[in-house]
C-alpha positions in Angstrom: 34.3 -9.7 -30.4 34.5 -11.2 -26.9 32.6 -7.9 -25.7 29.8 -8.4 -28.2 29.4 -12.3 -27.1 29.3 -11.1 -23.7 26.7 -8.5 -24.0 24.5 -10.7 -25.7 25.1 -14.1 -23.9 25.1 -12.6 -20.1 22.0 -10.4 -18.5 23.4 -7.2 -16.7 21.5 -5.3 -14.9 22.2 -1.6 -14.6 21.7 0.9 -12.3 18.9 3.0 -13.8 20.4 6.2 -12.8 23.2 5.6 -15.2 21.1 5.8 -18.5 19.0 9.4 -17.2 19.5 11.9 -19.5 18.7 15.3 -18.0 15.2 15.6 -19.0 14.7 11.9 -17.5 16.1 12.8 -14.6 13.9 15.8 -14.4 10.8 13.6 -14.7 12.0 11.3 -12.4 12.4 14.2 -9.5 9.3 15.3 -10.8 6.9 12.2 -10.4 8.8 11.8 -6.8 7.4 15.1 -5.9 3.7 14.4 -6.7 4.2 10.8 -5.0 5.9 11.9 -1.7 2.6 14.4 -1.5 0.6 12.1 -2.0 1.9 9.8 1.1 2.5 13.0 3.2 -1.5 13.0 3.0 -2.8 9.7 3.0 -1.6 7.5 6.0 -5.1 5.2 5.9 -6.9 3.1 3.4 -10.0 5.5 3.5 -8.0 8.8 3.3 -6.4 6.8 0.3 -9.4 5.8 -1.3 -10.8 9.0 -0.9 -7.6 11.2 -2.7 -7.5 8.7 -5.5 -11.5 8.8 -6.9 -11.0 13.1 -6.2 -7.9 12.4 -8.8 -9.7 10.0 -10.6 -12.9 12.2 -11.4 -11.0 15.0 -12.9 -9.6 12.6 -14.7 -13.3 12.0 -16.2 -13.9 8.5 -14.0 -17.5 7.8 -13.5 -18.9 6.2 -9.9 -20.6 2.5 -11.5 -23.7 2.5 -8.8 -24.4 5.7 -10.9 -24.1 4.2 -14.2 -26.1 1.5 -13.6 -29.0 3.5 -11.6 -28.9 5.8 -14.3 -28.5 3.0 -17.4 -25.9 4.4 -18.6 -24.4 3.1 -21.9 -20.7 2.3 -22.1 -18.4 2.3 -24.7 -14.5 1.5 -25.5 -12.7 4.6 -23.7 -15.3 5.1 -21.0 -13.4 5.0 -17.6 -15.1 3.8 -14.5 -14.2 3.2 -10.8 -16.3 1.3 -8.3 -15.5 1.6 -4.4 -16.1 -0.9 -1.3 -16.9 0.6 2.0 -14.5 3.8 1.2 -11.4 1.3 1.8 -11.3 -0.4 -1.7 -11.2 0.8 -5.3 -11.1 -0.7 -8.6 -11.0 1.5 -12.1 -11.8 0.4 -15.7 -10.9 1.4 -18.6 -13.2 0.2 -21.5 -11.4 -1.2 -24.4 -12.1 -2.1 -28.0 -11.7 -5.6 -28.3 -14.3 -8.0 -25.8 -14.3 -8.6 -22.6 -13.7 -12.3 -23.5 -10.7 -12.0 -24.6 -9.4 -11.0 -20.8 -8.4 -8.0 -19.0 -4.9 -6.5 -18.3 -5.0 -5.2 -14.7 -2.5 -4.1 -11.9 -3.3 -4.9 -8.1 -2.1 -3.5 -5.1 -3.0 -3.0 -1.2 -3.8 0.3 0.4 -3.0 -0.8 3.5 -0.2 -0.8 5.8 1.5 -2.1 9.5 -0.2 0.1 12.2 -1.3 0.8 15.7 -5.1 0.6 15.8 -7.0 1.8 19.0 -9.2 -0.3 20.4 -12.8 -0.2 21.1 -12.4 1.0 24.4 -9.4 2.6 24.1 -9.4 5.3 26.8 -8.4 5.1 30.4 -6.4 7.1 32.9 -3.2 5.6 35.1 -1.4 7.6 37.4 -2.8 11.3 36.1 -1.8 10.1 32.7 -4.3 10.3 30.1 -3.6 6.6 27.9 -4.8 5.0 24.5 -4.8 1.3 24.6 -3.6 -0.1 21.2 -3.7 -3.4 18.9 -1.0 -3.5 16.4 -2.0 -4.2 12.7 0.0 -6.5 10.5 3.7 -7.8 11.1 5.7 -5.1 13.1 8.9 -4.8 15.0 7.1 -3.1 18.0 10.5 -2.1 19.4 10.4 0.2 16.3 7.1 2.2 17.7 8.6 3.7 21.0 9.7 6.9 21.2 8.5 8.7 18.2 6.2 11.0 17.4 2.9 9.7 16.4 -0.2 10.4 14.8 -3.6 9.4 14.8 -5.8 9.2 11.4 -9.7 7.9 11.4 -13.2 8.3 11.6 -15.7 7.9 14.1 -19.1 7.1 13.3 -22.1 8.4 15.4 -25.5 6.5 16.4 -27.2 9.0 14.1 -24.8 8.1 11.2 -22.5 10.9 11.1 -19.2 10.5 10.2 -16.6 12.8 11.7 -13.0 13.1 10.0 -9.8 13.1 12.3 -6.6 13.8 11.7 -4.6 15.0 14.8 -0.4 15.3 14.5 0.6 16.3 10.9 0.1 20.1 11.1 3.0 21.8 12.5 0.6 23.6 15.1 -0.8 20.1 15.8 0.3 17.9 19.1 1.5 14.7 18.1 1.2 11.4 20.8 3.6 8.7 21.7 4.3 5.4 23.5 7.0 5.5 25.8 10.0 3.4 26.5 12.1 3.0 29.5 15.4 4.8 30.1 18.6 3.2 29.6 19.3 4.2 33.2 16.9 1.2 34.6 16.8 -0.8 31.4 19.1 -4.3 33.5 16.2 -6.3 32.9 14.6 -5.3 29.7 18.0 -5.4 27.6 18.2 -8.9 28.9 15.4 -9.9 26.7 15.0 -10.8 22.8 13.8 -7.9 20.5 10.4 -9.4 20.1 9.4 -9.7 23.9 11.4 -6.4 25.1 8.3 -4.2 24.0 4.8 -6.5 24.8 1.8 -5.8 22.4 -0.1 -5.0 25.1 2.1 -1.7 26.7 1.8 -0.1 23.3 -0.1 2.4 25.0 -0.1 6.0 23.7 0.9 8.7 26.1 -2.6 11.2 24.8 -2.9 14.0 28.4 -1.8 14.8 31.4 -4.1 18.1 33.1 -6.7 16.7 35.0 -9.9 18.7 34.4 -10.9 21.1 37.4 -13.7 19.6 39.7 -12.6 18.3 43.2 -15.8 15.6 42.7 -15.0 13.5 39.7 -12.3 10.7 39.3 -10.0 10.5 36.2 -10.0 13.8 35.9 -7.3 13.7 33.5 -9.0 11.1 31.1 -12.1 13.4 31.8 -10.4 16.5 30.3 -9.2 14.8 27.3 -13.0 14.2 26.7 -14.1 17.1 26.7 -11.3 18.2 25.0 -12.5 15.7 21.9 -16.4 16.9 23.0 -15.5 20.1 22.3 -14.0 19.8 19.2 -15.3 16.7 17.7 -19.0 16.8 19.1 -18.2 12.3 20.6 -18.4 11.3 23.5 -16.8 8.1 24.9 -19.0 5.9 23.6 -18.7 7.1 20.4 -15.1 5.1 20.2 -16.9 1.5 19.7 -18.1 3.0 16.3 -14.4 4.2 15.1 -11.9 3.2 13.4 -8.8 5.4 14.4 -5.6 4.4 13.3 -1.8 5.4 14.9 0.9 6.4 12.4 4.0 7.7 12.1 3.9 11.6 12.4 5.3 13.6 9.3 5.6 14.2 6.0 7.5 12.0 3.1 10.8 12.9 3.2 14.2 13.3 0.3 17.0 11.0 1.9 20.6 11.1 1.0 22.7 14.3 -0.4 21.9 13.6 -3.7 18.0 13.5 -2.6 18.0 10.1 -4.4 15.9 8.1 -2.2 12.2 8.5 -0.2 11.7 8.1 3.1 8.2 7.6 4.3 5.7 5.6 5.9 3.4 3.4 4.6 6.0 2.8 1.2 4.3 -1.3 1.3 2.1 -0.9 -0.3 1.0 2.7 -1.0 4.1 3.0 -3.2 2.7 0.3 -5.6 -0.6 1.8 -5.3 0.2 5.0 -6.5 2.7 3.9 -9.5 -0.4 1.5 -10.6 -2.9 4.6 -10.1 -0.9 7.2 -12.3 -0.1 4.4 -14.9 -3.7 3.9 -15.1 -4.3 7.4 -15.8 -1.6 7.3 -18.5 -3.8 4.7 -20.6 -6.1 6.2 -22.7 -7.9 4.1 -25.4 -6.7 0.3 -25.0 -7.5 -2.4 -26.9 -8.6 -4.4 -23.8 -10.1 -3.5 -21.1 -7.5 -2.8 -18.5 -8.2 -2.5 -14.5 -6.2 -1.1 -11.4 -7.5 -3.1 -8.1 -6.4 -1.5 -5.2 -7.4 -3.6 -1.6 -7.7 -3.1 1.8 -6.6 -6.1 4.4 -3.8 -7.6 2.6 -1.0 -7.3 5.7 -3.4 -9.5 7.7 -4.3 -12.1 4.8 -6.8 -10.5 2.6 -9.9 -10.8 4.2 -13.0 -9.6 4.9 -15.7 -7.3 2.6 -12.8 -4.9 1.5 -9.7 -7.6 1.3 -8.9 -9.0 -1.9 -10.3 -12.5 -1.0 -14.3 -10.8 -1.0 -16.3 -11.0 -4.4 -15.6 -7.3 -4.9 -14.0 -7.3 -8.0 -15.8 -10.1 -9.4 -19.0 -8.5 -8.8 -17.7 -5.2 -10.1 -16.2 -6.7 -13.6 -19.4 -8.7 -13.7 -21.8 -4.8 -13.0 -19.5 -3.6 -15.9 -19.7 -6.3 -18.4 -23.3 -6.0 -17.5 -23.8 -2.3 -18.6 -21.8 -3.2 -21.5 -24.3 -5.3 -23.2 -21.6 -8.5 -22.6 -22.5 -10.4 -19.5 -23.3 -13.8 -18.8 -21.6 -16.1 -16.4 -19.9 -18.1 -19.2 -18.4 -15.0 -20.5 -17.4 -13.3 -16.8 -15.7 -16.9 -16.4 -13.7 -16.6 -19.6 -12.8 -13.1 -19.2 -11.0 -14.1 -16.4 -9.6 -17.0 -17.1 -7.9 -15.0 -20.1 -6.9 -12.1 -18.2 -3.2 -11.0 -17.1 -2.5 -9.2 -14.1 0.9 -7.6 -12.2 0.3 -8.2 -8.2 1.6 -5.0 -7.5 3.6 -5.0 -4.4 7.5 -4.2 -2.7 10.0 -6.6 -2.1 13.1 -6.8 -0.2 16.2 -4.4 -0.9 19.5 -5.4 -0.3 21.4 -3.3 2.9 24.3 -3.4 3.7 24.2 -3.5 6.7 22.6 -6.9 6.8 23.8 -8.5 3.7 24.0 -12.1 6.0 19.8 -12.9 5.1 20.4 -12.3 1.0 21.8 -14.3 -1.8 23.4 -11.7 -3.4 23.0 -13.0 -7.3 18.8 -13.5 -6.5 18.0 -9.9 -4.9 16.8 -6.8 -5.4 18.8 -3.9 -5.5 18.2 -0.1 -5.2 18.3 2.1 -8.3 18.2 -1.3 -10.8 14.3 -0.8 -11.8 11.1 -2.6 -11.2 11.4 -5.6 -9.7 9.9 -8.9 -10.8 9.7 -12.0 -8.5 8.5 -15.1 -10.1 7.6 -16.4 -7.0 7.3 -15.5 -2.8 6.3 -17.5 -0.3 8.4 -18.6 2.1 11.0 -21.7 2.5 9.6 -24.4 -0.1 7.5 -21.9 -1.9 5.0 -22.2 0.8 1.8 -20.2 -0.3 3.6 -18.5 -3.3 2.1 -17.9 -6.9 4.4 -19.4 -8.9 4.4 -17.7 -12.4 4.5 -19.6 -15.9 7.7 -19.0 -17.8 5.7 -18.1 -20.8 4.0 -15.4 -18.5 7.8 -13.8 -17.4 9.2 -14.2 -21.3 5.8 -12.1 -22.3 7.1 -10.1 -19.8 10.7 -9.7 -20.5 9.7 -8.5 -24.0 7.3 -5.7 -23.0 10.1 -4.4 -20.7 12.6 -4.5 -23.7 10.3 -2.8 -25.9 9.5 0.1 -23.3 13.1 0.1 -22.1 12.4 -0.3 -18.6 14.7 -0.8 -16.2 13.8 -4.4 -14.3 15.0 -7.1 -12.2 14.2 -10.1 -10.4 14.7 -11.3 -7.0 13.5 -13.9 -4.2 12.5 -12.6 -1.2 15.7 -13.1 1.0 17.7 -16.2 1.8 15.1 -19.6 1.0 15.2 -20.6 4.6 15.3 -17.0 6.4 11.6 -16.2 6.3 9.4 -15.0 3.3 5.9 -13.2 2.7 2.9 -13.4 0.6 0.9 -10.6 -1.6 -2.3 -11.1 -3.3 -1.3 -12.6 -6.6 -2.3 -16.1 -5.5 -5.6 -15.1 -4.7 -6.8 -13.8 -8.0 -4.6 -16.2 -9.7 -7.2 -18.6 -8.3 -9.6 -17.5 -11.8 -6.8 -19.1 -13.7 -5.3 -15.7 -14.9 -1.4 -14.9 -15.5 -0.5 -13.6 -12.6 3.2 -12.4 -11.1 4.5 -9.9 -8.6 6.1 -7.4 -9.4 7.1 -3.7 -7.4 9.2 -1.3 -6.3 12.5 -2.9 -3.5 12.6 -1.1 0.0 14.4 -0.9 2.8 12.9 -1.0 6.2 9.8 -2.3 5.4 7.1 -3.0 8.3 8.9 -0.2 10.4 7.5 3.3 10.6 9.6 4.7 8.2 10.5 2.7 4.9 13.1 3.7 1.8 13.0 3.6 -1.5 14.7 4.9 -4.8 13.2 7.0 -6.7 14.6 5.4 -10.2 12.9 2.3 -8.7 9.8 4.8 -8.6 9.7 5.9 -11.7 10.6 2.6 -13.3 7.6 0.9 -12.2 5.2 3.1 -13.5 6.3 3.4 -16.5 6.4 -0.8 -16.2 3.1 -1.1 -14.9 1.7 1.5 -18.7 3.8 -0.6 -20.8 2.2 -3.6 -19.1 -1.3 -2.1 -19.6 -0.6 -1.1 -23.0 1.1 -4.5 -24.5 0.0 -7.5 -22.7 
C-alpha cells in the first residue's frame, strides 16, 4: 500500500533508457544517425536553411512567393514554407478548423557561437598568411585555440553571384587554426583569468605560409593565398566586404561513450532543437489546426535584425497565408495569435559532474531523463524570462502523459550563478502560450557540445504530440 501512495503522491523521473524496448532502442539509434548527418553538414544558418526546404520539398512543401504569384488556392493539408534571406524558415501545415482559433507552432534558432571573419579580414605578419576574426555570440575563447577549424560561407560578387565555400570537412581538405602559446613561455599568460588569457582581438586564424614567387611584390605570402582563392573561387580581395564566411569547428558529429549513448557535435544550441522540431513537423499530417515550425537566425546575439525572431517575418508570413486562404483581415491575424500555443524550442543546461557546485540538484536537468521543460529562464530574479501560466504547463503535463514522453523540468543553474534567454518572450509578446522547452547539453557555447540521444529522441516525439494535442 505504502508503494502505491508513493507512486501516485511523488513525481519520479526516470531515465528514459530504462523503459526502451529493443525496437525503441532501435529507433532511437536510428533517428541519432539521420540527426548527427544532418549536423556533420550544416555548420551555418544558410547551409541549414538550405538542407531543410531540399527535405522539405520532397516532403511536398510548397515556396509561398509561389503560391501567391501564382494564386494558388489552399486547403486543410496543404503544407507551405516561406524563407527570409536564406537564413530563416517557417513551414505550415494547413488545418481544418480556422485560423482564429490559433496555431500550434514550435520555434527554434539556427544559429550558433562562432568565429566570423571580418570585412577585411586578410593580412600578412611575419610570412604568415592571417584571418582577422570577430567572435559571434557568448564563447569561452580559450576554448578556440588549438583545434582544427573550418570555414563555411558565401561570398557575393558586384555582379550578384554567389559562390559557395566550404573549406576543412573533407578528409583531403586543409583545415585552419588560431594558435596558442606554449606552456614553455606561458609565466605571464597563466597569470591571468580565463576570460582575458585569449583577447578577442588575437583570434586570428593561421590560413598560409609560401610566399608566392616574384622578388617585386610585398606580402607575398598573403599574395599566394589570393591567388590561391582566385584560382579556385574566381574573388578577389575585395570580394571579402560582400561575404559572410563563418569559422567552425572541423568535423563530423560524433557517437561518445562505449555504449555510443551520447552525441558530440557542434552547433548542438540550437541546431539540435531545430532538427527535432523539423522532423516532428514532417510527422504531422492532417491537423486540426494549423500548426507551424519557426526556425530563426540571430538569436545568440538577441534576436535581431531582418532574419532574427524580433523582425515581422512570421507575422507577415502567417498574415500571406491566412491571405491565400480566403481568412485574412487584421482582426483575425490578431486573434489567431493571441490564441495560439507555441514550444520555444531550445537546450538548457545538463548537470556534470564535474561541476555540480553552479546546480541545485532537485531543479536541473539531467541526461537520458527526456525533454526538458523550463517554466521560466532568465537570469537571477527572472530578469527577461517568459514566465509560463500554470494552466499552459498542466496542458502540458497531460499531452506528455498521453504520448508517454519522457520529460522534466529544470532552471537554468543556480538563481544567482548566471542565466540565458531564448526567443519565447518575444513571440509571447502576441499574447500566445508560450514555454521553453529542449533537449539538456553539456558543453554548450564551446566547439563541441553533448547530448543524449534518449533526450533526442524524446523531444521529437514531444514536440508531434505537442503539434497534434494542443
Amino acid at each position: 500500500m505504502t508503494e502505491e501512495i508513493s507512486s501516485k503522491l511523488i513525481k519520479k523521473y526516470e531515465n528514459a533508457w530504462e523503459k526502451y524496448s529493443e525496437e525503441d532502442l532501435n529507433k532511437v539509434f536510428a533517428f541519432s544517425e539521420g540527426y548527427k548527418s544532418f549536423m556533420s553538414k550544416c555548420k551555418t544558418e544558410r547551409e541549414c536553411v538550405t538542407e531543410f526546404i531540399n527535405l522539405a520539398e520532397a516532403q511536398g512543401y510548397k515556396n509561398l512567393h509561389k503560391i501567391i504569384s501564382e494564386k494558388t488556392p489552399i486547403k486543410p493539408g496543404d503544407k507551405i514554407y516561406a524563407s527570409s534571406k536564406g537564413k530563416t524558415l517557417v513551414l505550415y501545415t494547413i488545418g481544418t478548423e480556422s485560423f482564429e482559433e490559433g496555431i500550434n507552432m514550435l520555434g527554434a534558432h539556427i544559429d550558433s557561437p562562432r568565429l566570423d571573419l571580418k570585412q577585411n579580414p586578410l593580412y600578412e605578419d611575419s610570412d604568415l598568411a592571417m584571418l582577422d576574426t570577430h567572435y559571434y555570440g557568448g564563447i569561452k575563447k580559450y576554448q578556440w585555440v588549438a583545434i582544427p577549424l573550418a570555414i563555411h560561407g558565401v561570398v557575393v560578387k558586384k555582379d550578384g553571384t554567389v559562390v559557395n565555400i566550404v573549406i576543412g570537412e573533407d578528409d583531403n581538405d586543409p583545415v585552419f587554426c588560431i594558435s596558442d602559446l606554449l606552456i614553455h613561455l606561458s609565466a605571464d599568460q597563466m597569470t591571468k583569468t580565463l576570460a582575458k588569457g585569449i583577447e578577442g582581438e588575437n583570434l586570428n586564424l593561421l590560413v598560409g605560409s609560401i610566399p608566392i614567387k616574384d622578388k617585386d611584390e610585398k606580402s607575398k605570402v598573403k599574395l599566394n593565398v589570393l591567388k590561391l582563392l582566385n584560382e579556385k573561387y574566381d574573388i578577389t580581395e575585395e570580394d571579402f566586404v560582400s561575404a559572410e564566411i563563418e569559422v567552425v569547428p572541423a568535423g563530423k558529429a560524433r557517437d561518445l561513450g562505449f555504449d555510443r549513448s551520447l552525441v558530440m557535435a557542434y552547433g548542438h544550441d540550437d541546431r539540435i532543437c531545430s532538427y527535432t522540431s523539423f522532423m516532428a513537423m514532417l510527422e504531422v499530417k492532417n491537423p486540426k489546426k494549423t500548426i507551424a515550425t519557426l526556425l530563426v537566425d540571430k538569436e545568440e546575439i538577441g534576436s535581431v535584425g531582418a532574419t532574427g525572431a524580433h523582425s515581422k517575418f512570421f507575422e507577415n508570413s502567417l498574415a500571406e497565408v491566412m491571405d491565400v486562404a480566403g481568412q485574412y483581415s487584421e482582426m483575425k491575424l490578431r486573434r489567431t495569435l493571441a490564441n495560439s500555443k507555441m514550444l520555444s524550442s531550445d537546450v538548457t543546461a545538463a548537470f556534470d559532474p564535474n561541476f555540480p557546485a553552479v546546480m541545485e540538484k532537485r531543479n536541473c536537468a539531467y541526461f537520458g531523463k527526456g525533454v526538458v521543460f523550463a517554466k521560466y529562464t532568465g537570469s537571477r530574479g527572472k530578469s527577461g524570462c517568459n514566465d509560463a501560466n500554470a494552466e499552459f504547463m498542466a496542458e502540458i503535463r497531460r499531452i506528455m502523459e498521453m504520448h508517454n514522453v519522457s520529460w522534466q523540468t529544470a532552471e537554468l543553474g543556480k538563481v544567482d550563478q548566471g542565466g540565458g534567454g531564448t526567443i519565447a518572450y518575444i513571440t509571447a509578446e502576441y499574447g500566445m502560450e508560450v514555454i521553453d522547452c529542449g533537449v539538456a547539453l553539456q558543453n554548450m557555447h564551446a566547439p563541441f557540445e553533448v547530448a543524449s540521444k534518449a533526450d533526442i529522441y524524446e523531444t521529437a516525439r514531444c514536440y508531434e504530440a505537442f503539434l497534434i494535442e494542443a
